[in-house]
Every structure is written in C-alpha cells, then in structure tokens.
C-alpha positions in Angstrom: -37.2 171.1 57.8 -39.1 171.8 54.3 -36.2 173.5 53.2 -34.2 170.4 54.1 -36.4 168.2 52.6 -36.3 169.9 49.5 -32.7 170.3 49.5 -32.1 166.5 49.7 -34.3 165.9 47.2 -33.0 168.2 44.9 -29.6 166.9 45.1 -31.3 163.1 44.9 -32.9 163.7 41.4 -30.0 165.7 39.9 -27.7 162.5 40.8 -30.3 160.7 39.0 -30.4 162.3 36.1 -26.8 162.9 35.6 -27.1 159.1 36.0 -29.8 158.6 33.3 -27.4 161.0 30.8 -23.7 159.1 30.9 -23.1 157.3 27.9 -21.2 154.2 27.2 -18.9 152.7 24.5 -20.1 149.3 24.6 -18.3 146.3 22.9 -19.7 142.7 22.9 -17.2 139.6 23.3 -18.9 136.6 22.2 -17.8 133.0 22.2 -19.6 130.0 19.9 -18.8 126.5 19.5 -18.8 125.8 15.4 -19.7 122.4 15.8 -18.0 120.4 13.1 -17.2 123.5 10.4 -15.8 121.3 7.8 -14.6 122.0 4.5 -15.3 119.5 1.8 -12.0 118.5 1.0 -10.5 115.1 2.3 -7.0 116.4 4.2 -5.1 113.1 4.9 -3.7 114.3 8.0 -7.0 114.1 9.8 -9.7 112.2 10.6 -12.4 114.2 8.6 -13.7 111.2 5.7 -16.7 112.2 7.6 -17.1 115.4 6.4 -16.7 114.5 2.6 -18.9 114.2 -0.5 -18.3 110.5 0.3 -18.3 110.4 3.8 -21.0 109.7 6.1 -22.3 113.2 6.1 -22.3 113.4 2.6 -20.6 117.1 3.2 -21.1 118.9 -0.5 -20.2 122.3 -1.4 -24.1 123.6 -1.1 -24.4 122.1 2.2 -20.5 123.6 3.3 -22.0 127.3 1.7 -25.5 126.8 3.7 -23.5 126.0 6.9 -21.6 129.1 6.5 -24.8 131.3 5.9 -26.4 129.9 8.9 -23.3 130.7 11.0 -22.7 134.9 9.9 -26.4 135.3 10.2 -25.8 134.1 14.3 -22.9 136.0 14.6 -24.3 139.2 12.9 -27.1 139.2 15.7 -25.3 138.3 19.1 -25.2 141.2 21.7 -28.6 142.9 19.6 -30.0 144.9 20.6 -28.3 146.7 23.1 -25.1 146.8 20.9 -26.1 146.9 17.5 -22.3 146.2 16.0 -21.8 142.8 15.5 -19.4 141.0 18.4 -16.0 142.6 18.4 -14.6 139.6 19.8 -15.7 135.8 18.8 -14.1 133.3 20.1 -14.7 130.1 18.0 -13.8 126.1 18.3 -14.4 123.0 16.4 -12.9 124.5 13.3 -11.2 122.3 10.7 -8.5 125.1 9.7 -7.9 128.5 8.7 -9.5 128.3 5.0 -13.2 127.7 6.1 -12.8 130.9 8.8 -11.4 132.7 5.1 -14.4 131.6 4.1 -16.4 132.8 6.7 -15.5 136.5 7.4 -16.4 136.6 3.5 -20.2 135.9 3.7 -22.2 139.0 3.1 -23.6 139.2 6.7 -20.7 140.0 8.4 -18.2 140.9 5.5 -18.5 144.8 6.8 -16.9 144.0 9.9 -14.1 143.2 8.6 -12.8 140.5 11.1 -9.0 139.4 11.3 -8.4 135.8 12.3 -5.8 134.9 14.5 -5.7 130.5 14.4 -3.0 127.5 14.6 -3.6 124.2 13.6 -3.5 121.6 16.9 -2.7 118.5 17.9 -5.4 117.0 18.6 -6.5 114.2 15.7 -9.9 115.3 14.4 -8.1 117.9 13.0 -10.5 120.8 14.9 -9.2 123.4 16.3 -9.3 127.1 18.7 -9.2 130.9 17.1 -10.6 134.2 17.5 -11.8 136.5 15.0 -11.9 140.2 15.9 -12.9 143.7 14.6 -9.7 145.1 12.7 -11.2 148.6 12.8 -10.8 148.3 16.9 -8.5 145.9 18.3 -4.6 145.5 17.4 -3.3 142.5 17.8 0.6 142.7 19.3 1.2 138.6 20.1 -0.5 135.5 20.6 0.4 132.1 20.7 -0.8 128.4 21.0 0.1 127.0 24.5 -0.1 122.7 24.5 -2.4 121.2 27.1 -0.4 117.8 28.3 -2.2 115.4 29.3 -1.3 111.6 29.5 -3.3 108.5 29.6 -2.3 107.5 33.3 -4.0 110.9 34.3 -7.6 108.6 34.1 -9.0 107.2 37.0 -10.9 104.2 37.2 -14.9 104.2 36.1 -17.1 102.9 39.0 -20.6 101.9 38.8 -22.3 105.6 39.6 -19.9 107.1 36.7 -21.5 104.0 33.9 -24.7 105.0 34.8 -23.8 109.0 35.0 -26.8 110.6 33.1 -24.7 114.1 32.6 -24.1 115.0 29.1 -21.1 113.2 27.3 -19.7 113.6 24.0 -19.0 110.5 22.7 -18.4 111.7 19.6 -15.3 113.7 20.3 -12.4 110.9 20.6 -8.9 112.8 21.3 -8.1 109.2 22.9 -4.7 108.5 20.4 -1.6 108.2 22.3 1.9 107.5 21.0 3.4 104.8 23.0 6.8 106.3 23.9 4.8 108.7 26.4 0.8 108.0 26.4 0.2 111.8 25.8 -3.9 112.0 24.6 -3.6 114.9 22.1 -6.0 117.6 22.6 -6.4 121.4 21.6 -4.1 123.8 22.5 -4.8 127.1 24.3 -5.0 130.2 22.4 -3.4 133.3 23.8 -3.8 136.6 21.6 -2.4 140.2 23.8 -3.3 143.4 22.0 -5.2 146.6 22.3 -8.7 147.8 22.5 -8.1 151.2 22.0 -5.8 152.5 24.0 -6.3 149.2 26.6 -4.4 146.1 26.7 -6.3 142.9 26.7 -5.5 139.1 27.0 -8.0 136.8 25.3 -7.5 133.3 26.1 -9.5 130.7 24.0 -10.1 126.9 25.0 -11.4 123.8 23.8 -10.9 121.5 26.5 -10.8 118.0 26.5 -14.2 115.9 26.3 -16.1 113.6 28.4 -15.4 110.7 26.1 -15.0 107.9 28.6 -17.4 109.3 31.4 -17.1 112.3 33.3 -15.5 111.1 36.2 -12.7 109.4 34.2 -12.0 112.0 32.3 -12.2 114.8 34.8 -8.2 115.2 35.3 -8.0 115.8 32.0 -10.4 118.7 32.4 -8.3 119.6 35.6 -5.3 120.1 34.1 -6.5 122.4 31.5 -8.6 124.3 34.5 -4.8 124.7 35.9 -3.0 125.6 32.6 -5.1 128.4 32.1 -5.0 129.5 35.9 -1.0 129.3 35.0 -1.1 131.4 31.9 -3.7 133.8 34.0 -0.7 134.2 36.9 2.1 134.8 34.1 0.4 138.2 33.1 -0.5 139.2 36.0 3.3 138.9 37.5 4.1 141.5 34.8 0.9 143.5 35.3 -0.8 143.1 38.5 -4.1 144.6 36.7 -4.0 142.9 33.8 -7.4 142.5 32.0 -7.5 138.8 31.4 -10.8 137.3 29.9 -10.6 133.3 28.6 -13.4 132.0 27.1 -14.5 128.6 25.5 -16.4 125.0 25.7 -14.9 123.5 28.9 -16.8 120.3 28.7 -17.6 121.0 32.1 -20.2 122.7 34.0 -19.5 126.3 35.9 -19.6 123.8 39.4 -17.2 121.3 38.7 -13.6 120.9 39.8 -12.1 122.1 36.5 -13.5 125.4 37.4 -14.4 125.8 41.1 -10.8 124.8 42.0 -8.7 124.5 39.0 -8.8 127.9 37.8 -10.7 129.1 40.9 -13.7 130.7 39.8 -16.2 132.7 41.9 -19.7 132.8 41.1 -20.4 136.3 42.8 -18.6 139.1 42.1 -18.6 140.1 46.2 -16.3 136.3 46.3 -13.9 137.4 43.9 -10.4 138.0 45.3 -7.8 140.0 44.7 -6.2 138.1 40.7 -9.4 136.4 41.2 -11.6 135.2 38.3 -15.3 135.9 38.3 -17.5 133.4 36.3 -20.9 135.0 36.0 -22.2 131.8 33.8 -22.3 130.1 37.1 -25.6 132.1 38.7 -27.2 131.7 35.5 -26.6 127.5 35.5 -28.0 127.1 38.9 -31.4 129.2 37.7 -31.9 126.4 35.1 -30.2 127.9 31.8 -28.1 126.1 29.6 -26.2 126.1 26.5 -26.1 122.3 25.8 -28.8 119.7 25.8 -28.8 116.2 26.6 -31.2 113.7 28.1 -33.5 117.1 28.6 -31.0 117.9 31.3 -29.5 121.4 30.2 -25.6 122.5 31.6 -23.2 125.6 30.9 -20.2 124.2 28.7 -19.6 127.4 27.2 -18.1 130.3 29.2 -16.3 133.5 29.5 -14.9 134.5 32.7 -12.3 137.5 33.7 -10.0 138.7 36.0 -10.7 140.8 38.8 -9.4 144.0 37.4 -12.6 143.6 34.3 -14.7 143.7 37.8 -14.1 146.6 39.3 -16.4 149.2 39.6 -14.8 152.0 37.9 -16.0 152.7 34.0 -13.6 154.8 33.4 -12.2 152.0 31.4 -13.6 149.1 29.6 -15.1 146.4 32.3 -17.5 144.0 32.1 -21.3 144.8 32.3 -23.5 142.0 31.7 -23.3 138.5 30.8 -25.9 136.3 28.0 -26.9 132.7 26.1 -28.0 133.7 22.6 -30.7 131.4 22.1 -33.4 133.0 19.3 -36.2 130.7 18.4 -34.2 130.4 15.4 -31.2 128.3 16.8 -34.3 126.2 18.9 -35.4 122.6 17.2 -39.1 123.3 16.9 -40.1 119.2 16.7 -39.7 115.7 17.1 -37.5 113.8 19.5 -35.1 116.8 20.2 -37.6 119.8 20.5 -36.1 122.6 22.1 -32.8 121.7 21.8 -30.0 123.5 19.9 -30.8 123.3 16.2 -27.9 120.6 14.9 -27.0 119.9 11.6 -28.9 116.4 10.5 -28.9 114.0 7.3 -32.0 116.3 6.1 -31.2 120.1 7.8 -28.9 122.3 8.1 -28.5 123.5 11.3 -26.5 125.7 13.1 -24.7 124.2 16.0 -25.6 121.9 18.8 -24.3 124.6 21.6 -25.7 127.9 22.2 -23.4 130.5 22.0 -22.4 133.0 25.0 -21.5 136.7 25.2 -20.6 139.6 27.7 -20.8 143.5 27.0 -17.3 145.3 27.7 -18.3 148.8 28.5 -16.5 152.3 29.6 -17.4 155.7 30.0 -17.8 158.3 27.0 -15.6 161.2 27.9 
C-alpha cells in the first residue's frame, strides 16, 4: 500500500509539473469603440459640421492630435500584462474614414507594431464606419469584404408606455433614421468580413456596428435582430465550406449579451458546456450578469461591446490557437474621477479630452509551443 501510495503520487506531481512547464504563444484580439474619431476637415457627404473648427465641438487639429495620443496609449496597453505585445487584432467602430486610422497607426505608441488597416466607407449617414487593424508581422490578409445590413423602416414596432419610460441605455445621439422613399431602407453600417492567416491558421474576423437604440429599445430591436441573423448567416456560409472554421465577430451590438439580438438571433451560449456543435460561445454574457459593464448610463452598467466565437475556438485542444480568457480594459485612467458622471468611461467634453465613452473588450488566442 505505501509503495502504491507513493507510486500515485509520483505520477500526480510529475503531471503537475509537466503542466506548470508547457508554454504558450499567446495573441490578444481586442475590440474598442472610437467614439466619434473625427478628422477636422468638413467632408460634404456627411453629417460631421459637428466635428469642425466651426462646429459645435469646436474639433481643432490639437484636440484631433490629443485624441489620437489618448487612443494608441489604450491600445498599446490592452491584454498587459499577460501578453505584453500590443493586441494583434483591434477591431474598431465609429471611425470617420480611412485617413484618421493613417493617422493613427503613425503615433509613436504603437508605430512599432506596424498595424495594416483593412476599412470601407458605409452607408450609414454620419459618415462612421467598421475596420480592423492588425499586426502585419503575423496575420495575412487573403479577402474581406463589406456585407450591407438591410433594414427598412416598417421593420419598427410600435412604442408602448413601458418602452417611453425604459430606463436602459439609449443612444440618442446616433440617428441612422434617413430613408429614401422609393424603399424606406434606414442606412446603417455594414458588416466587415476579413479571411486570412494567423500563421499557418485560417481565421474569419467579422466586425459590427450594429444599429442604435435611437427610438427606444423595443422599437428598435428588429433592427438589432436582423443584424443578430446577418451575422449568424455569414457564420453558416464558412462553415458550409469548412465545418471547423474558426469564426470570431466582434463589435458594439447596442444590445446586451441577454437580449434577442444575441440569445436567438445569432444564438449565443453563455457557457461553454451549452455550446453546440457550429455553436457560438459568448463569454461576455457571465461577466454582465456579475455586474460588469462597458457602457454607463443612468448608473446602470450593460455589455455593448463583444467578441464571441465559434465552437471550433472552444475546444479543448491547444494544439492550435483557441480561446483562453475573456476581459473589459478599464484602467483608472479611462474612469471619470468627478462630478456628475464619476466612474463612468472618460468621454471627450467641451473642456477634456477623453478617450471614449465605451470600454474596450479583449480575448487571449493561445496554442501550444512545440
């Protein structure tokens, strides 16, 4: 028996330890709303006087540059410190076009990453738009394209007393309500579908902005819906062609990891033990119901910014990349330290900088060292 005992416990701690000594390539994937990264220059095709030495915001080149600065120093530090490169993958929205991401990759706290951009210009009549920046040095790009969201103006249901007096968060200030009246389609942003290879592994990145809650949740839910079941669509297209396709779609959703958008739309699990075979596993979801949040409003806090996968990024084999860990990377930095919004994000305002009025979110991609 003490020769058993021993035996067993020999084998236990040399498990252990050859536990303790695998090593793992770790990548973090990283998603961040911009909130309002506007250049200074009036484009006549959008509605962006705001954002104008003129405008409202009286948006000058100094406050344009201090923007910028605020946004690398973020983006530098997300995933620290258990992955001390910056994210290899950021997905990004509310960006005016292409030139102020130029702009971006150029400030000196990220410039050494040397990040690709891969952006379209959409519909939708703000002029803001979806794109993903990634490491050049470890992902090849091999296609991606902008997929339209339609959504029409007889997709609203009627508001009812509960939904006036809803006390979730809303953003008013995001209006994609302009229709052309041959077909009522409300404009929106477009879904952003980049294929390439980490590596020597194929991965789908899918990058949303989906539409707001201008109007009141309820009334706007379809909307919300139907970009839930777009990107369940574009989900089931890759995996036709490759059953274990490695699918992960990130972005603001406007809605919460509970609602209908998500729980049923795109059919999103909460625990990974739920997940189905093509599933899509949502692990933002466990971390909304213990009270964390990216987004403030009426001191209620909600998850509008996720990143969610496909079963195959699930599985517990690290022989290739899959997903460890999920975050919210919210440093006392990014926190309001006073007056009426305390502890909220840290927004831009008339007489600060800020940085954004969303937290951003990130996962760890990791795989075995051979």
């Amino acid at each position: 028996m003490l020769k058993f005992r021993f035996g067993f416990f020999f084998i236990l701690i040399t498990a252990l330890l050859q536990a303790q000594s695998k090593k793992y390539v770790i990548h973090t994937v990283a998603f961040y709303n911009f909130e309002n990264l506007f250049d200074t220059i009036n484009d006549a095709t959008t509605n962006d006087d705001e954002w104008t030495p003129k405008g409202a915001q009286h948006w000058t080149f100094d406050k344009y540059s201090q923007k910028l600065k605020n946004l690398a120093k973020v983006l530098s530090e997300i995933g620290t410190p258990e992955n001390r490169n910056a994210p290899l993958f950021i997905g990004g929205c509310e960006i005016e076009n292409r030139g102020v991401l130029e702009d971006l990759i150029k400030e000196p706290m990220i410039l050494d990453f040397d990040y690709g951009i891969i952006h379209f210009d959409s519909p939708d009549k703000r002029g803001i738009d979806v794109a993903l920046l990634y490491q050049k040095k470890y992902f090849k790009p091999t296609s991606f394209s902008n997929i339209p969201l339609y959504v029409y103006k007889n997709q609203i249901v009627e508001k009812d007393e509960k939904d006036e007096k809803d006390e979730k968060i809303e953003e008013t200030e995001d209006l994609e309500i302009e229709t052309k009246p041959d077909n009522k389609r409300i404009f929106t942003r477009d879904q952003l579908l980049i294929t390439g290879f980490l590596e020597n592994e194929e991965i789908h990145i899918i990058v949303n902005h989906w539409p707001s809650r201008s109007g009141g949740e309820k009334a706007s839910s379809p909307y919300r819906e139907a970009a839930g079941k777009l990107n369940r669509k574009i989900i089931d297209s890759l995996q036709q062609i490759n059953p274990e396709a490695k699918v992960i779609t990130m972005g603001d959703l406007n809605d919460g990891p509970y609602n209908k958008s998500i729980k049923e739309a795109l059919g999103a699990k909460a625990k990974k033990t739920e997940v189905p075979e093509f599933g899509i596993f949502n692990p933002f979801e466990e971390m909304q119901k213990r009270g964390q949040g990216t987004i403030a409003h009426r001191d209620a806090w909600d998850i509008f910014d996720q990143i969610m996968m496909t079963e195959s990024l699930i599985k517990p084999d690290f022989s290739t990349y899959k997903f460890w860990k999920a975050g919210i990377f919210n440093k006392p930095y990014l926190i309001q330290t006073s007056g009426q919004y305390k502890g909220y994000p840290l927004r831009h305002s008339q007489t600060e900088i800020g940085f954004s009025d969303h937290f951003p979110v990130y996962i760890y991609l990791i795989k075995e060292k051979r």
